[in-house]
Structure formats: structure tokens, C-alpha cells
Residue, then its C-alpha position, 0 to 999 in steps of 0.5 A: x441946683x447944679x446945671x443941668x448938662x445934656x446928655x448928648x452935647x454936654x452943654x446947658x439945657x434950657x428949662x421950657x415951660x409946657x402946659x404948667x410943666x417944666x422941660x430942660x431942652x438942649x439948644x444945640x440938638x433939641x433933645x429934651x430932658x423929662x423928669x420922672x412923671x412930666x412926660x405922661x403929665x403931659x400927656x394927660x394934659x393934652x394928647x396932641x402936646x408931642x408932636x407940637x413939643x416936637x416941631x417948636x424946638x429944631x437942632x441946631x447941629x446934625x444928630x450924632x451918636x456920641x462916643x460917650x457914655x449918655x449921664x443923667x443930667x439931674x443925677x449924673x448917672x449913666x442912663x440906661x437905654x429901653x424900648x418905648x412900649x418895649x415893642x416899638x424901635x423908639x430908643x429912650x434913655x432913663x435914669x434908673x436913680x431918678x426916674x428921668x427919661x432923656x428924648x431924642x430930637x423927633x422922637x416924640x413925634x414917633x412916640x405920639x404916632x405909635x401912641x395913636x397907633x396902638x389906640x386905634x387898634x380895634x380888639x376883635x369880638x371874638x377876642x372881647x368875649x373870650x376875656x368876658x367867658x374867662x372873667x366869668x369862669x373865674x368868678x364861678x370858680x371862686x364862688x364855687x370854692x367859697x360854698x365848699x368852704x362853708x359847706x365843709x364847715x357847716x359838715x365838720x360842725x354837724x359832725x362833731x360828737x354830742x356830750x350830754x349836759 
């Protein structure tokens, strides 16, 4: 396997093992390379592992933007850029080839806090029971269209001429 080069700096990542699972970690700027899947596996493993992926590994440079293009470090391909939960401001970079996501040095610790965020949303009653009547209503409608059905087969099959033997 070919060395694996961050994004950022361009220079090795280190691989780091994590509950089981293998990270590539940037020395220099503390960005972390996630293949596809590691970084929900994780996740699921144990819900407090980002913030403490976070603080374990510091940049040893100031952060900076660089002036160019962003390369998957598995595949080589320029990553593309997107929203985390596509409403919050944290910028992540993923290989539409591999599947893999490129983060920034502090963003996982954001992305835990918007996580808990997004869970300790309470959804309303009032919301609760308009989604319960919507459910319900459908399932009427789909019962409803199922009798029509076989009451129009059972009419057609009444209806149908009779020959005598």
C-alpha cells in the first residue's frame, strides 16, 4: 500500500488505533482521515469517542487553508466539500471514490456537540400526534382501496353472464 499523504500538509499520516478501528492521523495538523464506515463505527461504539479522538492529538502547526486542491489520501481524487447533517456550518471533505471523509483538527468535537444537540431536541405532542393521525389515515386509505379492489372483483364475478350446461 502506498503512503498515505494528508490532505492539508502533504505529509504521512500516522495510522492510530481507536476501539478496534484504525484511523490515519496527520502529525503535523491533527486532521484525521476516516475511511468509509469507520467514522459512524465508531460512533456506535461509544458515543463520547469524538471529543476525546479530539483532545488526544494537537497540531503541531497553525491551521491554515491550503492553496491547493484537497486529494484523497486513499485514492488521490480531489475530495469534495459538504455540510455535516447538511444544516450545521461544519465543513468535512469526502471522497466521492472511496467513500472516505477528511476532518479537520477540532471538528469532531463540534460534530459530537451538534450530535447531542440534535438529540436532546424534544419533538412536541402536538407534533407526535399529527405524524400518529398521518400514519393512521394511511393505512385507512390502503384498506379502504384493498376492499374496493376485491369488492370490484367479487361485482365482476357476479356479473359475468351464466351459460347453461
Amino acid at each position: 500500500m502506498s503512503e498515505r499523504l494528508c490532505p492539508v500538509c502533504q505529509i504521512e499520516l500516522k495510522p492510530q488505533v481507536h476501539l478496534g478501528v484504525t484511523i490515519d492521523v496527520c502529525p503535523a495538523c491533527a486532521g484525521i482521515w476516516f475511511d468509509e464506515g469507520e467514522l459512524t463505527r465508531l460512533n456506535q461504539l461509544d458515543d463520547e469517542i469524538l471529543p476525546r479522538i479530539d483532545s488526544f492529538y494537537q497540531p503541531q502547526v497553525t491551521s491554515y487553508d491550503p492553496p491547493w486542491e484537497r486529494l484523497c489520501p486513499n485514492c488521490r481524487e480531489p475530495l469534495r466539500p459538504y455540510n455535516y447533517l447538511y444544516t450545521s456550518n461544519i465543513r468535512l471533505d469526502t471522497c466521492e471514490r472511496c467513500g472516505g471523509v477528511w476532518v479537520d483538527n477540532g471538528e469532531l468535537e463540534v460534530m459530537h456537540r451538534v450530535l447531542q444537540d440534535a438529540r436532546a431536541v424534544e419533538v412536541p405532542p402536538e407534533a407526535k400526534a399529527q405524524v400518529a393521525l398521518a400514519e393512521i389515515e394511511a393505512e385507512h386509505r390502503e384498506t379502504m382501496d384493498r376492499l374496493s379492489f376485491w369488492n370490484g372483483l367479487f361485482q365482476f364475478l357476479r356479473a359475468r353472464p351464466r351459460f347453461p350446461i
